[in-house]
Backbone as JSON Lines, residues from 0, in Angstrom:
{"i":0,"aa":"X","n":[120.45,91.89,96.48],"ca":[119.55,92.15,97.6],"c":[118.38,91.18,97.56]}
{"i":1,"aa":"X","n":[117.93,91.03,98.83],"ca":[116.97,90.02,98.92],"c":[115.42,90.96,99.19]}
{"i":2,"aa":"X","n":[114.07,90.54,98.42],"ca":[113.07,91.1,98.85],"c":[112.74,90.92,100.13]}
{"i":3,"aa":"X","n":[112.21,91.12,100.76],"ca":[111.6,91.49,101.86],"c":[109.92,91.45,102.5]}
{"i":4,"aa":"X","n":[108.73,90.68,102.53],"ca":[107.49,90.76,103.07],"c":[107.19,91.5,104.53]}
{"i":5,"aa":"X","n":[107.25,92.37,104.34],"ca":[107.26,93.14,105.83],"c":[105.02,93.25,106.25]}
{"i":6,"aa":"X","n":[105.06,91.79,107.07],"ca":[103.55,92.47,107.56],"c":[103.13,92.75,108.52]}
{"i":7,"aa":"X","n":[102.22,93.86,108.51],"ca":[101.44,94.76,109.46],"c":[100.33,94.15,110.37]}
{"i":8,"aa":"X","n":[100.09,93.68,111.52],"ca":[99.52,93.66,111.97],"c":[98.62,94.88,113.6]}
{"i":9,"aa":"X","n":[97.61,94.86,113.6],"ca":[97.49,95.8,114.89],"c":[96.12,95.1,115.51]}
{"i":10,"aa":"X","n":[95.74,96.06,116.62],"ca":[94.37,95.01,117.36],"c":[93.07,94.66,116.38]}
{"i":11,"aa":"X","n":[92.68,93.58,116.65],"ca":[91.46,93.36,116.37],"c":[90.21,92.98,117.03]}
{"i":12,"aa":"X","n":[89.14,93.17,116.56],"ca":[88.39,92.04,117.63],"c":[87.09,91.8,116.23]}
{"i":13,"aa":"X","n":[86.5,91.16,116.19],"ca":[85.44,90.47,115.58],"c":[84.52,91.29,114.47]}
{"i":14,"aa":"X","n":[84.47,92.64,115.26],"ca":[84.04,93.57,114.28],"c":[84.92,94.56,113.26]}
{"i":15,"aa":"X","n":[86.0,94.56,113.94],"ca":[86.79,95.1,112.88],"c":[88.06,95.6,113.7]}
{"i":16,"aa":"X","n":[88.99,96.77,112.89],"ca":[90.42,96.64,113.43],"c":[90.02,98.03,114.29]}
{"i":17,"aa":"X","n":[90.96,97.92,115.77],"ca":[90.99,98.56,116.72],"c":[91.9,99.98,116.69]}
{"i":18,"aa":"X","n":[91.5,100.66,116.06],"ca":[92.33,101.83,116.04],"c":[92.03,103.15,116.43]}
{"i":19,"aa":"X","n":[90.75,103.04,117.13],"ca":[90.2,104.31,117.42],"c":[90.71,105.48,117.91]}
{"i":20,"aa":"X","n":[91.92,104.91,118.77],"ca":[93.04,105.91,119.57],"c":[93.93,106.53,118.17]}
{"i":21,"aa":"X","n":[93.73,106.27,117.36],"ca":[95.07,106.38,115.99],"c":[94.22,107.85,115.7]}
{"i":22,"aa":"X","n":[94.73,109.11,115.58],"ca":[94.72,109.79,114.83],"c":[94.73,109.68,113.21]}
{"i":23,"aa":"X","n":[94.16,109.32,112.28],"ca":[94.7,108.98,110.74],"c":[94.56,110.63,109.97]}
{"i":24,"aa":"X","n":[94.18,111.35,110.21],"ca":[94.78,112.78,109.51],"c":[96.14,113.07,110.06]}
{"i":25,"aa":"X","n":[96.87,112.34,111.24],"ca":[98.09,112.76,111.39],"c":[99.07,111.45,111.3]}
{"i":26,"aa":"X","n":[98.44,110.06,111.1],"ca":[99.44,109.08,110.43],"c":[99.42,109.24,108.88]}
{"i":27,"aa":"X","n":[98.62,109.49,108.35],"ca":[98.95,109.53,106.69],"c":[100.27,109.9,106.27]}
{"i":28,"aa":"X","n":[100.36,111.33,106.78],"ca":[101.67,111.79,106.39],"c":[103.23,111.07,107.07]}
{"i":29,"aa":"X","n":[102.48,110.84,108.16],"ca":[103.66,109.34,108.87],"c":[104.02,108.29,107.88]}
{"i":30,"aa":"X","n":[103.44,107.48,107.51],"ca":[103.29,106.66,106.66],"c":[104.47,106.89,105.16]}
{"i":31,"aa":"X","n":[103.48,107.92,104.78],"ca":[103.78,108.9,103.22],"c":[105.61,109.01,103.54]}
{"i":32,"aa":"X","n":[105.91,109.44,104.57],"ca":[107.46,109.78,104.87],"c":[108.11,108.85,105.25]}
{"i":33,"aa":"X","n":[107.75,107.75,105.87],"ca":[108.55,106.06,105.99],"c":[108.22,105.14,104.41]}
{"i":34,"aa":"X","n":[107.55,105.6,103.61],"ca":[107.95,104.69,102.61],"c":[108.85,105.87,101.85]}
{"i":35,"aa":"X","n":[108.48,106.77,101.8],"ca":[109.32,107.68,100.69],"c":[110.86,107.62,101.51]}
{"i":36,"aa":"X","n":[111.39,107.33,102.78],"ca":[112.54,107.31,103.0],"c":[112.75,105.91,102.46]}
{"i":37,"aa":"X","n":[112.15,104.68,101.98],"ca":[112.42,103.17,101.75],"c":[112.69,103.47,100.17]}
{"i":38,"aa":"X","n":[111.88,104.32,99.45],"ca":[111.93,104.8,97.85],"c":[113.57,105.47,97.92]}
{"i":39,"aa":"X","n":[113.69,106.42,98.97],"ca":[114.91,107.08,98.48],"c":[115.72,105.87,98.72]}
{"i":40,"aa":"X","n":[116.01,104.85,99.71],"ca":[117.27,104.13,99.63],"c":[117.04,103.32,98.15]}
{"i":41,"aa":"X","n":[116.09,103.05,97.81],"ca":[116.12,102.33,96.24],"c":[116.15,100.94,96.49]}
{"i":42,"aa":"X","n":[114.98,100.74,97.88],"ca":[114.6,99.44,98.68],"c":[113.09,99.11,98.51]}
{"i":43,"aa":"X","n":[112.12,100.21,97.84],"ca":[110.65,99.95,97.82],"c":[110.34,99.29,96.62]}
{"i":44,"aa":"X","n":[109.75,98.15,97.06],"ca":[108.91,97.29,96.02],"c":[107.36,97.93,95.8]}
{"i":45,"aa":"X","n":[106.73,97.34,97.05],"ca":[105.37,97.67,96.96],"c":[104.61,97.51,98.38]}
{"i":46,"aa":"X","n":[103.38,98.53,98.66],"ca":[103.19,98.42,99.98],"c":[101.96,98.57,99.76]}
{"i":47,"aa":"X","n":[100.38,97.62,100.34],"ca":[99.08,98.1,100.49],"c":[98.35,97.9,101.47]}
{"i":48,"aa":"X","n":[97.53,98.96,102.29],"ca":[96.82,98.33,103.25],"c":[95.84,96.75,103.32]}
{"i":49,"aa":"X","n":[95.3,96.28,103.87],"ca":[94.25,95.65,103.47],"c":[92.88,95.8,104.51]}
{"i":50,"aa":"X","n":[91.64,95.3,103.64],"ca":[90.31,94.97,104.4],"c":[90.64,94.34,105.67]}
{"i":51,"aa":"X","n":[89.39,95.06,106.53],"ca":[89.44,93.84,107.27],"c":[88.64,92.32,106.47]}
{"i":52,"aa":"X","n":[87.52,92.81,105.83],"ca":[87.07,91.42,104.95],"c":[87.66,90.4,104.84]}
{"i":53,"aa":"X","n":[87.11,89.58,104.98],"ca":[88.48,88.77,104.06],"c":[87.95,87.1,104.13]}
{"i":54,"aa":"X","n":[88.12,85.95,104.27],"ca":[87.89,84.8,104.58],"c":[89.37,83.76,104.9]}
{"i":55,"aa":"X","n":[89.03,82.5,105.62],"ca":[90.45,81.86,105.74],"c":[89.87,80.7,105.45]}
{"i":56,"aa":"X","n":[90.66,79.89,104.75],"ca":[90.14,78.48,103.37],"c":[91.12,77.44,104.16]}
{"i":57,"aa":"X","n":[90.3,76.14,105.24],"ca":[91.22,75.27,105.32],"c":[90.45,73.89,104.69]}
{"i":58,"aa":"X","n":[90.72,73.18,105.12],"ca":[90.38,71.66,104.14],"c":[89.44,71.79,104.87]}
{"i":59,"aa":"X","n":[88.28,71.47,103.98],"ca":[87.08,71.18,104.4],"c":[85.94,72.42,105.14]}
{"i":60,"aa":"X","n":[86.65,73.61,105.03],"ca":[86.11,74.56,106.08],"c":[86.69,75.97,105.71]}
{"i":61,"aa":"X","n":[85.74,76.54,105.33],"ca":[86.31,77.98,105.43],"c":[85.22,79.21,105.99]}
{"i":62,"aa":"X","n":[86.01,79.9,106.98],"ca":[85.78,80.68,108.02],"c":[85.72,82.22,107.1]}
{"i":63,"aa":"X","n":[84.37,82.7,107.43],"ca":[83.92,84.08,106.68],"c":[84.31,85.44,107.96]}
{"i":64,"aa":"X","n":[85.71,85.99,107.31],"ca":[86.0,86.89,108.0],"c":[87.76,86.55,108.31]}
{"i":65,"aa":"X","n":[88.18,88.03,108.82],"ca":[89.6,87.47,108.81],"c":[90.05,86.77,110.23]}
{"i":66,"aa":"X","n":[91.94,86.18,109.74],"ca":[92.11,85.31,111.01],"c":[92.9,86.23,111.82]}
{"i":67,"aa":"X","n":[92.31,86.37,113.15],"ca":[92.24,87.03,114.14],"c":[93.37,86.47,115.24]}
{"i":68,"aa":"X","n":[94.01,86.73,116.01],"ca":[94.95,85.85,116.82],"c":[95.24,86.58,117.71]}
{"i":69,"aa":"X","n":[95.26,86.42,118.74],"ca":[96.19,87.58,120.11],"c":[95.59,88.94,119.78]}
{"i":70,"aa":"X","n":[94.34,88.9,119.36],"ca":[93.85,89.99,119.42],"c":[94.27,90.79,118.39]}
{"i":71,"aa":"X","n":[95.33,90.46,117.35],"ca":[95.44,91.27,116.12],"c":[95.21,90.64,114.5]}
{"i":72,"aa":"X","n":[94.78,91.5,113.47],"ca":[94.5,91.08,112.5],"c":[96.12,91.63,111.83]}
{"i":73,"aa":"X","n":[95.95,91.24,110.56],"ca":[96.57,91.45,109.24],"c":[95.92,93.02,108.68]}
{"i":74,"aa":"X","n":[96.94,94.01,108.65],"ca":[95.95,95.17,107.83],"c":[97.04,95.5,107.06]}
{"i":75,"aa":"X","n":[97.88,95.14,106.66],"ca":[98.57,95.96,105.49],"c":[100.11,95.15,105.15]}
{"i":76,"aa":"X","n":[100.56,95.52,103.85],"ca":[101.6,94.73,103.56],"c":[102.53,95.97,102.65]}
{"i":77,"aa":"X","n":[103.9,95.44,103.19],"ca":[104.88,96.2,102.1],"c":[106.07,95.16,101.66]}
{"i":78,"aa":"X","n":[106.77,95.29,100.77],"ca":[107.45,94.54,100.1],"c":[109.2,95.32,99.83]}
{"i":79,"aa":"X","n":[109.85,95.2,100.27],"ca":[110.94,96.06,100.18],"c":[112.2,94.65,99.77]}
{"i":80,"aa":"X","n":[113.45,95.98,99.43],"ca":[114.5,95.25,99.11],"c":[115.75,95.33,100.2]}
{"i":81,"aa":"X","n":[116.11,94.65,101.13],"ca":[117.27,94.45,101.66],"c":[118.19,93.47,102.02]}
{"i":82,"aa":"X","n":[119.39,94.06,102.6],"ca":[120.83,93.85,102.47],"c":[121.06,92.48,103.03]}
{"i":83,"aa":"X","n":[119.67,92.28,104.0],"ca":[120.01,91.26,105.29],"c":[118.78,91.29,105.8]}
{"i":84,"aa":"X","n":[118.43,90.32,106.63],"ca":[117.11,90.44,108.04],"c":[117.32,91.41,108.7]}
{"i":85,"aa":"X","n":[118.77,91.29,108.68],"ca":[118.58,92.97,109.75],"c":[118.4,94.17,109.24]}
{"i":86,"aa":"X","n":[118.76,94.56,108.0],"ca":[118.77,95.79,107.55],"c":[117.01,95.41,106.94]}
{"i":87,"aa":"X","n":[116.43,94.69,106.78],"ca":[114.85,94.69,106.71],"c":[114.03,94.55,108.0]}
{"i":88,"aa":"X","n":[114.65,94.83,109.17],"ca":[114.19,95.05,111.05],"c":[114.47,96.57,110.79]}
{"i":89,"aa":"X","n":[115.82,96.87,110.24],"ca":[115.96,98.2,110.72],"c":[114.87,99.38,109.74]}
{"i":90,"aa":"X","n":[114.56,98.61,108.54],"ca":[113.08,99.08,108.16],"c":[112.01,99.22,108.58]}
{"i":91,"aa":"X","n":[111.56,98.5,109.69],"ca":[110.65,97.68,110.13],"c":[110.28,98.88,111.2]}
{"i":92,"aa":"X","n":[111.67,98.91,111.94],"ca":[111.72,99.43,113.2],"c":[110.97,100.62,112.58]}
{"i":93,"aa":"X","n":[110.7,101.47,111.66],"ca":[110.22,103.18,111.84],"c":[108.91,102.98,111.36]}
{"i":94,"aa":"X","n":[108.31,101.96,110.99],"ca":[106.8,101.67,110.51],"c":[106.34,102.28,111.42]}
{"i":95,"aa":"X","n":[105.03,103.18,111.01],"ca":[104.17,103.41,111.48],"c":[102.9,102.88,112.38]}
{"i":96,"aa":"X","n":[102.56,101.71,112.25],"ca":[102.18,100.9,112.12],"c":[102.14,100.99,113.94]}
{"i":97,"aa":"X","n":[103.54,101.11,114.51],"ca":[104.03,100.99,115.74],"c":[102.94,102.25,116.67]}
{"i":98,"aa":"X","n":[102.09,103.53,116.47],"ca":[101.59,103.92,116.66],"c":[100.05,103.18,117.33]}
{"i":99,"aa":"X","n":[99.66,102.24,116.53],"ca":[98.83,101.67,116.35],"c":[98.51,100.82,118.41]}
{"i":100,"aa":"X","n":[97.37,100.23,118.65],"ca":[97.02,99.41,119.41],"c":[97.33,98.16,119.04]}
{"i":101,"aa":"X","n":[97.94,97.34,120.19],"ca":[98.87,96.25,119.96],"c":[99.47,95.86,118.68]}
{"i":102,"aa":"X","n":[100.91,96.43,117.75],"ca":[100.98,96.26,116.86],"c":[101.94,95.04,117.15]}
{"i":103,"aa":"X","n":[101.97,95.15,115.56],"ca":[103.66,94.03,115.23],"c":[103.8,94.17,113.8]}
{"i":104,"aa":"X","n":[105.35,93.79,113.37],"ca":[105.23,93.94,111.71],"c":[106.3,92.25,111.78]}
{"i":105,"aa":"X","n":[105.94,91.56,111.2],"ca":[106.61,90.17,111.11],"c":[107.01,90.5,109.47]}
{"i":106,"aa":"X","n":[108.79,89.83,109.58],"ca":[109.05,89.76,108.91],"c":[109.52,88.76,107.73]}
{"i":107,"aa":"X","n":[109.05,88.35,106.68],"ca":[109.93,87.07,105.75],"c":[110.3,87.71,104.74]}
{"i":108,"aa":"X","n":[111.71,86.33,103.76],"ca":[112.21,86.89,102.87],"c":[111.59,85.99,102.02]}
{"i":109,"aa":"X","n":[111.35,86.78,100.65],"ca":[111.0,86.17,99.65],"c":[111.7,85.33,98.8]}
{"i":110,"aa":"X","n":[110.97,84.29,98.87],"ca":[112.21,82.94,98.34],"c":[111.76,83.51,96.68]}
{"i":111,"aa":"X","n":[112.27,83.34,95.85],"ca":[111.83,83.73,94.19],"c":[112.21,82.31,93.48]}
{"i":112,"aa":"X","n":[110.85,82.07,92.9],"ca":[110.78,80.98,91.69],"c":[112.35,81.28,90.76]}
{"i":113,"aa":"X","n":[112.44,79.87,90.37],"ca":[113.96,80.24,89.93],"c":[112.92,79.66,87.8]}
């Protein structure tokens, strides 16, 4: 099986991430039950939200705060094991995440140092 980088993105804007519409006393347990179904297939690596904090480092220049695009930031990452791209979409597809204001979860496979 191949790992999996599954990341979370949802709205942003300058001050921070847009979720005000999100209930979070009733996504937690959303959440809690889409990775514990990724644990039972014996596909979970590792999954963490993140800050909005953050900085972006290019040559010569680095920008205090995160990188923002189409209106969404980066807030969280999980790491899973599957069969194919598709069977790591068909993970993808029950994220929570999808609740959220303008989401997306982009997916890559982890190339591994040999």
């Amino acid at each position: 099986m191949t790992e999996y980088l599954l990341l979370f993105r949802n709205a942003a804007s300058p001050q921070g991430y847009d979720a005000a519409s999100v209930d979070f006393d009733a996504a937690v347990p959303l959440w809690g039950a889409w990775i514990a179904q990724i644990v039972a297939e014996g596909k979970f690596v590792r999954s963490e939200p993140l800050t909005f904090e953050g900085s972006v480092v290019r040559p010569g220049n680095t920008h205090k705060g995160p990188h923002i695009e189409q209106n969404q930031a980066l807030a969280g990452f999980l790491i899973c094991r599957a069969e194919s791209q598709a069977d790591a979409e068909r993970i993808a597809a029950g994220c929570p995440i999808f609740q959220y204001p303008n989401p997306s979860v982009e997916i890559r496979a982890i190339i591994p140092f040999s």
